[in-house]
N, C-alpha and C positions, 0 to 999 in steps of 0.2 A: 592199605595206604591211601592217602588224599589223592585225587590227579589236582593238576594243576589250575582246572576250571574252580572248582571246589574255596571259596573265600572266606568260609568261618570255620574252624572246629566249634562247634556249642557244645558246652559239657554241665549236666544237673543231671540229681539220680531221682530229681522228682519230674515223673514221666510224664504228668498235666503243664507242669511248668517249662520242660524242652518240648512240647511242641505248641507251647501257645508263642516262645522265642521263634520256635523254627518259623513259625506263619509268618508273625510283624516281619522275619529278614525275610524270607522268600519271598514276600509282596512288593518289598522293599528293591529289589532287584540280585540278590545275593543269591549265589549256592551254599549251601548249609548241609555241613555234614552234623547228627546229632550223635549224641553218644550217653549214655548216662554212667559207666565205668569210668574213674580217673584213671584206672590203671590200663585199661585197654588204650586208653585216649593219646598217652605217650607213644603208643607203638604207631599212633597214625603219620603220624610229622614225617614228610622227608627233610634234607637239608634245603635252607633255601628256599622253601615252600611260600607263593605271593601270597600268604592269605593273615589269618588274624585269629586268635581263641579268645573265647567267653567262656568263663568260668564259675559255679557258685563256688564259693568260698567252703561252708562247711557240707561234704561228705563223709561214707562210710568209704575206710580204707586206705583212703591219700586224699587231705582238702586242699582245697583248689591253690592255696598256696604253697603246699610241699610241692604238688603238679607242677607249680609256677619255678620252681626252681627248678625241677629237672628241665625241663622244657628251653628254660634262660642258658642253662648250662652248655645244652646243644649250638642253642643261637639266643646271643647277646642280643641279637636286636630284632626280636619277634616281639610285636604286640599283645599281650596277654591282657585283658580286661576280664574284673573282678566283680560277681554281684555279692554283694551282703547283705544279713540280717543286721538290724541297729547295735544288737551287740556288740559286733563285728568288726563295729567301724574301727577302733583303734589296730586292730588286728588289721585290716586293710590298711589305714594310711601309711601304717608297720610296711607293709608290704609293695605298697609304692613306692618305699627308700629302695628297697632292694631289685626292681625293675619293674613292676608290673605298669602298663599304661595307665591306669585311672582303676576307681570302682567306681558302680553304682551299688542304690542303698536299695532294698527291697521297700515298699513296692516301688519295683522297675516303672521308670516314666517311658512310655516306647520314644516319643522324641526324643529326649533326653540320649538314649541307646542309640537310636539311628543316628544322632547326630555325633556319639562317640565314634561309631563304628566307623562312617564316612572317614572322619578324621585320621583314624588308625588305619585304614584302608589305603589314604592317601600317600601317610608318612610309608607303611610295608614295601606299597608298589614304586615309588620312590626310589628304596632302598633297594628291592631287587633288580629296576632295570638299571641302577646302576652297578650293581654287583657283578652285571652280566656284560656292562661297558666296561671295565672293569678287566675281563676273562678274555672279550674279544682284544680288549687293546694289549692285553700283556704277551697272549697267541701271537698276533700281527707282528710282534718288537720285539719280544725274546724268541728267537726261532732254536728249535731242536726237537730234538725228540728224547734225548738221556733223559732217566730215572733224575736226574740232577736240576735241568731245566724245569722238568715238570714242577718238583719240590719248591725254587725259586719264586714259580709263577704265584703258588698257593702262599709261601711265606710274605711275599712283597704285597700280594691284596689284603692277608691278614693284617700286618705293619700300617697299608695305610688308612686303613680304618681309624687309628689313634694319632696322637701328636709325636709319640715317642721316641728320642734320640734312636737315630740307626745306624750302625757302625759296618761297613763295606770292606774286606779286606783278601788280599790276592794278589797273585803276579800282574805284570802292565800286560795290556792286552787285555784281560778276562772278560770285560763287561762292567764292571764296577760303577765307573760314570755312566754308564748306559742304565745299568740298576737304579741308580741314585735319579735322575732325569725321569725313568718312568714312575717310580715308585712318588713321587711330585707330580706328575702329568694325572697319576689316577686317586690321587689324594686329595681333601674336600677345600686343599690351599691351591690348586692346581690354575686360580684364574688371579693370582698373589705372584709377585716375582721368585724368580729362581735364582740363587745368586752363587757361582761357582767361585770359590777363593783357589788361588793355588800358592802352595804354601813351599818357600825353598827356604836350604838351611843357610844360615847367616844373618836373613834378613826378618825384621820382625814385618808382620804382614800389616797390612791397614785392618785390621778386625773391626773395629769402630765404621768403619766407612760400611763396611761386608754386613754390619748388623743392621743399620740405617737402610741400608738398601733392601735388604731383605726381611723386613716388617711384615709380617701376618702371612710371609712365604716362607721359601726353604731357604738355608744357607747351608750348603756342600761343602767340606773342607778335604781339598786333594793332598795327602802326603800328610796327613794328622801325627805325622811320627815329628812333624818338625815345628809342631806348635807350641813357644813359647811358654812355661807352665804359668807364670802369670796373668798371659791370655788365657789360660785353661780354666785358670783362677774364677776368669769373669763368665766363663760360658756356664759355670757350674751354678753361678749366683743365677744364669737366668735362665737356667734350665729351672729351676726352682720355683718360681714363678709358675703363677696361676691366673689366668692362661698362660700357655708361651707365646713370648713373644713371636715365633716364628719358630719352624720343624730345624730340628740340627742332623744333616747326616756328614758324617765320617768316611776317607778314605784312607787305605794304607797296607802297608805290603804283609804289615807282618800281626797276628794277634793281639788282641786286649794283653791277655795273661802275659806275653813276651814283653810289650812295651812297659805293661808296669813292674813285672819282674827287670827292667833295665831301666827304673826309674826316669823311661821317657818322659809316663805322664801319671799325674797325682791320682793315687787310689781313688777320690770323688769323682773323678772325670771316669776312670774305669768305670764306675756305677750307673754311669749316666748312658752309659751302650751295654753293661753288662746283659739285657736281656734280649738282648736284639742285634746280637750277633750274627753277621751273613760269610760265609765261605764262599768263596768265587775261586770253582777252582781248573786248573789249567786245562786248555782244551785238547791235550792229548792223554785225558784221563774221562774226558768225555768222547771217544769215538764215535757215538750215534750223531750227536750234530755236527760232523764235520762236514757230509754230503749237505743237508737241507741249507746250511750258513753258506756253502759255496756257492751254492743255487740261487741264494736267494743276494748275494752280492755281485753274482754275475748277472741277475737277470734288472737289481740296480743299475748297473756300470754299464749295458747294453742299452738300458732308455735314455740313460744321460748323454751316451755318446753318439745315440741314434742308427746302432745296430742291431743286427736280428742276432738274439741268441744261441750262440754254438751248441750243437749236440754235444754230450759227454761221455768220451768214450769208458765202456766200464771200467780198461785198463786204469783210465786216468782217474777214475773214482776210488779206486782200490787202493792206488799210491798216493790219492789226497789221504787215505784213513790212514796209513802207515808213516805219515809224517810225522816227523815229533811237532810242529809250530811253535819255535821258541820263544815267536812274541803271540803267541795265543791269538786269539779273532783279528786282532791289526795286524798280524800278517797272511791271514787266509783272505781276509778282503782286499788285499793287495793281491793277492795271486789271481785273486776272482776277477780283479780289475786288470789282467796282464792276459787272462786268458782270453777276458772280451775284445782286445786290441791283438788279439794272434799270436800274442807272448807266452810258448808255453813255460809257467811258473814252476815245473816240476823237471828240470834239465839233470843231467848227471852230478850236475855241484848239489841240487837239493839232500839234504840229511845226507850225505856223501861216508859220514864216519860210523853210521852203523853197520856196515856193510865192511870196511876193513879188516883184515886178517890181522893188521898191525897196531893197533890204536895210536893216533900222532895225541904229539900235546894237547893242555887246553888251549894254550897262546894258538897254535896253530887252527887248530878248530873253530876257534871265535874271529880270527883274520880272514877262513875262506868263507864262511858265513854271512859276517861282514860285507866283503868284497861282492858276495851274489845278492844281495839287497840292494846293495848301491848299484851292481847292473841294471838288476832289475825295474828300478826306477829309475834310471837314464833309460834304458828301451821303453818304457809308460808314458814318459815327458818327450821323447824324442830329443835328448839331450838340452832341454832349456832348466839351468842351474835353478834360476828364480824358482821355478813349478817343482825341481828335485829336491828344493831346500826348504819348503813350505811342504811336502808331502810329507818329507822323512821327518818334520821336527829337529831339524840341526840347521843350526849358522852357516851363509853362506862359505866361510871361510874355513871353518871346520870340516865343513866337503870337498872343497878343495884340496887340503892339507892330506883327508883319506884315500882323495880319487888320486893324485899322485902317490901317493905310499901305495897302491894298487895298479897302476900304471894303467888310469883311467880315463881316457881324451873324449870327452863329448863331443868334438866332431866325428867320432865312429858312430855315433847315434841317433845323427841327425837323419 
């Protein structure tokens, strides 16, 4: 295998000719690994590899552009450069539709080389320290440890390599907007606006306003199950579009397949996310990131509020993993945020009905539930309505109307 100092594969089976290559790059400043087997010369590559191949075009056994193929097929955006005899040449420019960086034509000019190489050097290293900004910022943002998270991380850096419609879909809570946000933060539109619609039923949205604004950026659409199909109409005409005008991603609770089997949204519009489908899915189906997400929204919530961070007791970690979280990550970063303020998030109401010998209703199940969220966030705000009714996402008056039906007096909280 290559290490990573190593910045050219050269590959020819005429042995005078790979090393009069090898000398011009080794003078030149370069590590050169040489090779004269095409077939060995596959097994060199890791993924990801910073460096660049030269290739002659015709060999015994695989020429340089069969090579060229396998090699693209690992990674799309390795630099392959091609020498040929004059015959060739059509065979070559053949071969640049299909990815190769350039050829040169035999006899090789060494400028000519060095000055290809440089350039293909430039664009590789480029490409891989941002593949590795990339890796670090998805680490930093997406925290966990699940088989699940992992999968996410890899699928959203593939995704934003391209422009391609991406369709988010999941319970409230999972991360979706948080997906959609990074996967634009590490996308090459990332310094272009980010434009969040949020889309409710009854109302037709400003889509026009949402497209204008987000011009050579992303345009995110929350709740895609309640988009208008003649709006849908127009996203499809400019998804079409070469370039796009700007990245389209998708949110919503339920699958492609479902909504168009419920004729939410026109078979074209399916098309347009069909291959880039993401499951987000609930985080009591992911146990391994339950501890690292609590840790790391309590160890938030303790800089903000200018506290030292609490030890955790293992008890307390054991009953974090055994929690259902029925609003998924926004409500474990609420508990993270109640633990750092001395509220412990995990009382005898928490999941209270798995534990019954008796099971009560649904209605009653979703009332004590209820009622221990609304506590919970009056003990967080120390009963200020304003800061309860911006936390929870509900109308002042709407919390009202529940903290009576629950028999809830914010001055117990002050």
């Amino acid at each position: 295998m290559l290490s990573q100092e190593q910045h050219i594969l050269l590959i020819d089976d005429d042995l005078d000719v790979l090393d009069a290559y090898t000398m011009l790059l080794t003078q030149a400043g370069y590590q050169v690994k040489a090779c004269s087997n095409p077939l060995e010369a596959q097994e060199l590559l890791t993924k990801e590899w910073p460096g660049i191949v030269i290739s002659d075009v015709c060999m015994p056994g695989s020429s340089g552009i069969e090579l060229m193929e396998l090699l693209l097929a690992r990674d799309a955006c390795l630099p392959v450069l091609l020498i040929t005899g004059h015959g060739d040449v059509p065979m070559a420019v053949e071969a640049v539709k299909k990815g190769a960086w350039d050829f040169l034509q035999k006899p090789v000019n060494p400028a000519q080389l060095l000055e290809q190489v440089a350039s293909a050097m430039a664009q590789r290293s480029s490409y891989i320290a941002r593949r590795r900004w990339q890796k670090e910022q998805l680490h930093a943002s997406l925290i966990g440890r699940s088989e699940w998270i992992k999968q996410l991380r890899v699928r959203l850096q593939q995704v934003a390599e391209t422009d391609l419609a991406v369709y988010l879909h999941g319970e409230l809570g999972v991360g979706r907007t948080l997906a959609a946000r990074f996967l634009h933060h590490i996308g090459h539109r990332n310094e272009q606006p980010l434009i969040i619609g949020e889309l409710v039923p009854g109302n037709e949205p400003p889509l026009e306003q949402w497209i204008e604004q987000a011009q050579d950026g992303t345009l995110v659409l929350r709740h895609l199950n309640y988009l208008p199909i003649a709006q849908q109409a127009q996203l499809i005409r400019l998804q079409a579009q070469q370039p796009l005008p700007f990245r389209l991603i998708g949110i919503g609770p339920s699958t492609l397949v479902e909504m168009a089997a419920g004729n939410i949204i026109l078979p074209d519009f399916y098309y347009c996310f069909a291959m880039t489908q993401i499951a987000c899915i609930p985080l009591a189906q992911r146990p391994d990131d339950i501890e690292p997400l609590f840790r790391h929204y309590l160890q938030q919530a303790c800089l903000r509020l200018n506290r030292q961070v609490p030890e955790l007791p293992a008890e307390l970690i054991k009953r974090l993993s055994r929690r259902v979280w029925p609003n998924n990550v926004r409500e474990l970063a609420n508990a993270a945020e109640l633990f750092a303020v001395g509220v412990m998030p995990l009382a005898e109401t928490a999941n209270p009905l798995l534990h019954e010998s008796e099971p009560l209703p649904l209605d009653q199940r979703v009332e004590d539930y209820e009622r221990q969220i609304i506590t919970e966030a009056l003990n967080l705000h120390q009963g200020r309505i304003n800061e309860v009714s911006e936390y929870l996402q509900i109308p002042r008056k709407k919390l009202y109307l529940r903290m009576r039906k629950y028999d809830l007096d914010k001055q117990h909280y002050r």
